[in-house]
C-alpha positions in Angstrom: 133.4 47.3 117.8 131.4 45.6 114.8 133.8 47.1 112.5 137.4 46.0 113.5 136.6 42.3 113.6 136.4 42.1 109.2 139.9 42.8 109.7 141.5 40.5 111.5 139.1 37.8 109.9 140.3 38.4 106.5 144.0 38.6 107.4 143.6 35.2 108.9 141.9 34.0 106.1 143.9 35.2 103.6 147.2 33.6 105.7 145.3 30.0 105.6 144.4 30.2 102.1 148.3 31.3 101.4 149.3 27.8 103.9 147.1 25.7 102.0 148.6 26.6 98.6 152.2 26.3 99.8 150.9 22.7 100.7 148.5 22.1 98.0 150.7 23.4 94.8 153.8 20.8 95.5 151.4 18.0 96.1 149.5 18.4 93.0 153.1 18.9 90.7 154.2 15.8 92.5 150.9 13.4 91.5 150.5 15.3 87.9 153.8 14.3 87.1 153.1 10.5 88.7 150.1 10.3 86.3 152.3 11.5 83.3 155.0 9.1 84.1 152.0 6.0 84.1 150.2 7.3 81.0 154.2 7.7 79.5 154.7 3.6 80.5 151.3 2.5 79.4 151.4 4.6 75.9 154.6 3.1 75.1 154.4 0.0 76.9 158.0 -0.3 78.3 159.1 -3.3 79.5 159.0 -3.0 83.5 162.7 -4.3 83.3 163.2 -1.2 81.9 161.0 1.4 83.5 158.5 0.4 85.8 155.6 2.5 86.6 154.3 3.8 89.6 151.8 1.0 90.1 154.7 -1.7 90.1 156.9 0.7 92.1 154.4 0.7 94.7 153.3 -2.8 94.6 157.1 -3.4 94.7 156.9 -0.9 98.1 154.2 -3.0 99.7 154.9 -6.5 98.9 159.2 -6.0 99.6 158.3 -3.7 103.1 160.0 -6.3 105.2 163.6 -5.8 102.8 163.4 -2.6 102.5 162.1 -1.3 105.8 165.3 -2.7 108.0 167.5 -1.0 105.6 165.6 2.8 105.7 165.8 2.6 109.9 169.8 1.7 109.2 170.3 4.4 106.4 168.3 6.8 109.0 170.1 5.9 111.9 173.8 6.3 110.0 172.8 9.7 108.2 171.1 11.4 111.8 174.2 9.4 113.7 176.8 11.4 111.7 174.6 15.0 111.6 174.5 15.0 115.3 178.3 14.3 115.0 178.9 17.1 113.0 176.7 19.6 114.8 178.9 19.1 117.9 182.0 19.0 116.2 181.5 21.5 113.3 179.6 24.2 116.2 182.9 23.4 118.4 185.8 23.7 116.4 184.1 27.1 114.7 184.1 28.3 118.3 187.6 27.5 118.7 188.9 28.8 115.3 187.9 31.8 115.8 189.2 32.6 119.4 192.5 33.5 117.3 193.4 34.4 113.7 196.6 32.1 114.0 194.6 29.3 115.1 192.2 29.6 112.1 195.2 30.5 110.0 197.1 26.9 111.0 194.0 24.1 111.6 191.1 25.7 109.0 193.5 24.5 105.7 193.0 21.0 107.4 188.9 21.2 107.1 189.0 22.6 103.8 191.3 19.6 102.6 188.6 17.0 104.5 185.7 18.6 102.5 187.1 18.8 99.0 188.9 15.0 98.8 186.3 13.0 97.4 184.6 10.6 99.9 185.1 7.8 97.6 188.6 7.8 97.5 189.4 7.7 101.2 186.4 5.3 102.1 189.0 2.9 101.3 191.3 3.9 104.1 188.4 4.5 106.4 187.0 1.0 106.0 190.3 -0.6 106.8 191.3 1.2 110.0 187.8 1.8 111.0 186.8 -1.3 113.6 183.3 -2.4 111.8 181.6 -1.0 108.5 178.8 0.4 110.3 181.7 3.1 112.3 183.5 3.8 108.6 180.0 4.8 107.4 179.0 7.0 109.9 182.8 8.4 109.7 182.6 9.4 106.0 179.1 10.6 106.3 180.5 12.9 109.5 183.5 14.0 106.9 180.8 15.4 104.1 178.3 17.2 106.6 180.8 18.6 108.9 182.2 21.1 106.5 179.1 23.1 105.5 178.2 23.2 109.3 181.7 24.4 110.0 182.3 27.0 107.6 179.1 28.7 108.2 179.4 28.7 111.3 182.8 30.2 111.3 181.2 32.6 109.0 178.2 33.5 111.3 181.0 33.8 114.4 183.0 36.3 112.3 180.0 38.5 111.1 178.9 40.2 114.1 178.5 43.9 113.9 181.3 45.8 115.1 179.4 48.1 116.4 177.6 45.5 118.9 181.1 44.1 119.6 182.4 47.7 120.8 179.3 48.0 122.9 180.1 44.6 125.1 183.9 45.8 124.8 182.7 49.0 126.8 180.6 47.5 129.3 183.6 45.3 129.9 182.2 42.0 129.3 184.7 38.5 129.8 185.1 36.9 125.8 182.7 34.1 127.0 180.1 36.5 128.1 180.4 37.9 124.4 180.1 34.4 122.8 177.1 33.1 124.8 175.2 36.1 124.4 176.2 37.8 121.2 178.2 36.2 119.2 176.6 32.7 119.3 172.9 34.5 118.9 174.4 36.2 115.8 175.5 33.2 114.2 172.2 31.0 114.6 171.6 32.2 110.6 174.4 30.8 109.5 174.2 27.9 111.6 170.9 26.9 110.6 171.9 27.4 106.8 174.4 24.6 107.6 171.8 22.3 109.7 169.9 22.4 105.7 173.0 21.9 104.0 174.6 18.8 106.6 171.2 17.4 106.5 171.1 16.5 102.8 174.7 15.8 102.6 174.7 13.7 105.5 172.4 11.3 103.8 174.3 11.7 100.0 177.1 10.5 102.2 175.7 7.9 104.1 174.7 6.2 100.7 177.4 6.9 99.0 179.8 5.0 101.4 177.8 2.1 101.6 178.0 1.8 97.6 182.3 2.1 98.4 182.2 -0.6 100.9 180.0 -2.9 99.6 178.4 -4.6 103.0 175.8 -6.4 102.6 173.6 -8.5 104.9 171.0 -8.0 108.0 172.9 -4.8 108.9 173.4 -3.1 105.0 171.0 0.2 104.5 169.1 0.7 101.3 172.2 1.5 99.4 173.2 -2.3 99.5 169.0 -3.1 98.3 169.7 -0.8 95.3 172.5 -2.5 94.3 171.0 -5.9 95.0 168.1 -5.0 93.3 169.8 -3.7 90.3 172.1 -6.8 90.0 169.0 -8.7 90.4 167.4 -6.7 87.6 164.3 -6.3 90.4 163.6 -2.5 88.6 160.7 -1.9 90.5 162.5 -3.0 94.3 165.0 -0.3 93.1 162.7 2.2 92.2 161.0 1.2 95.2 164.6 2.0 97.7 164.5 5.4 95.1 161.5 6.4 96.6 162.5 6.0 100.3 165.4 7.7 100.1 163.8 10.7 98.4 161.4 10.2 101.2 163.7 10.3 103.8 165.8 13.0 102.0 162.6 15.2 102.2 161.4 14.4 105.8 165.4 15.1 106.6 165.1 18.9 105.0 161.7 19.1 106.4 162.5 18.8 110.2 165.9 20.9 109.7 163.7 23.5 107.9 161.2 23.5 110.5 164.1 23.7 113.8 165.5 27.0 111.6 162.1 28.2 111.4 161.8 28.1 114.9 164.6 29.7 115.5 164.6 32.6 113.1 160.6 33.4 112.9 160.5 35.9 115.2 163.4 37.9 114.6 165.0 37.6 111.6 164.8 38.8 108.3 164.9 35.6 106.1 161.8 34.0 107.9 160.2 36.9 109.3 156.3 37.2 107.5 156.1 40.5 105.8 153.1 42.9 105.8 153.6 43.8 102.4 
């Protein structure tokens, strides 16, 4: 019995030391270039109006929390807002599109015509029908993140092994019964490839409609601070609202990575781990 525990011991080891570099190796690309950026700044001693480096960004960070921290919870609050939004709405109307070929046919031209008119252009409109700036924001950052989320999961919906689909046909199951419990099980890899995809473009949007409308005051997100900060010629704050929204960008992939993980691990193909 001596003999079979090596084995298991070395597979676990060898899966830790595989974690730790998946962590380890982005961290360390992410602080060499940070140190290349500094020793860039301080060789050629650029004018922090200019280019700032990292030390000013983060003194900027610290010393300008109480600016920039109210607009990161509204930017957050606008861009998860308007994902939820389009989870319920992109999962819902994929369901309904595809209960006929005529009803995809007439309604899925009128998504496709939503995702590929610019979100600058009708901010516009939105902003002057829309009852307060804070509802036009989350409205044009629902318009960008609803379409990936919709088309994959029409995609998903559609792609469901015939075979399968013949199977629940014989045993004489109602069409809901084949939605809840195979079509909608199918589809959860193309949904969560959307979830990724709205996430990102959920913030994009969020930012890029608060550059269209231009609000400003106690309720504007870190948009408004980069312009004020750029206006201002406050380099470092802007660098400084850069960094969050990469931040937030990141943690944003990170959790919607992680729910698809949970989701697919066990099962699927894409995130299943691989003996050899």
């Amino acid at each position: 019995m001596s003999t079979a525990s090596p084995v298991p011991t070395a597979a676990s080891a060898a899966k830790n030391r595989e974690t730790l570099l998946r962590i380890l190796i982005p961290i360390l690309v992410v602080v060499a270039l940070v140190v290349l950026w500094q020793v860039l700044v301080t060789a050629t001693g650029v004018p922090q109006y200019i280019l700032p480096g990292p030390g000013a960004v983060a003194q900027s960070l610290v010393k300008d929390w109480g600016t920039l921290a109210p607009a990161l919870w509204v930017t957050t609050q606008i861009t998860m807002a308007a994902l939820g939004l389009a989870l319920i709405g992109g999962v819902g109307i994929a369901i309904f599109l595809i209960q006929s070929k005529w009803i995809e046919t007439a309604f899925y031209p009128i998504a496709v015509i939503l995702q590929v008119t610019p979100i600058v252009a009708i901010a516009p409109l939105i902003l002057i029908y829309a009852p307060t700036t804070q509802v036009a924001l989350l409205i044009c950052a629902f318009l960008v993140a609803f379409f990936p989320i919709l088309s994959n999961m029409v995609q998903g919906l559609k792609s469901v092994d015939h075979n399968l689909l013949n199977l629940f046909d014989l045993y004489g199951a109602s069409r809901w019964q084949t939605l809840i419990y195979l079509k909608l099980p199918a589809s959860l890899p193309y949904f969560m490839t959307g979830l990724r995809i709205g996430g990102g473009l959920s913030l994009i949007a969020a930012v890029v409609a608060e550059f269209a409308a231009g609000s400003a005051g106690a309720g504007s997100g870190l948009a408004f601070r980069l312009l004020e900060a750029q206006y201002r010629l406050n380099i470092p704050r802007l660098f400084a609202a850069l960094v969050l929204l990469s931040a937030l960008g990141v943690v944003i992939f990170g959790i919607t990575s992680f729910i698809a993980w949970l989701g697919l691990h066990r099962w699927h193909e894409s995130s299943v781990r691989r003996e050899n």
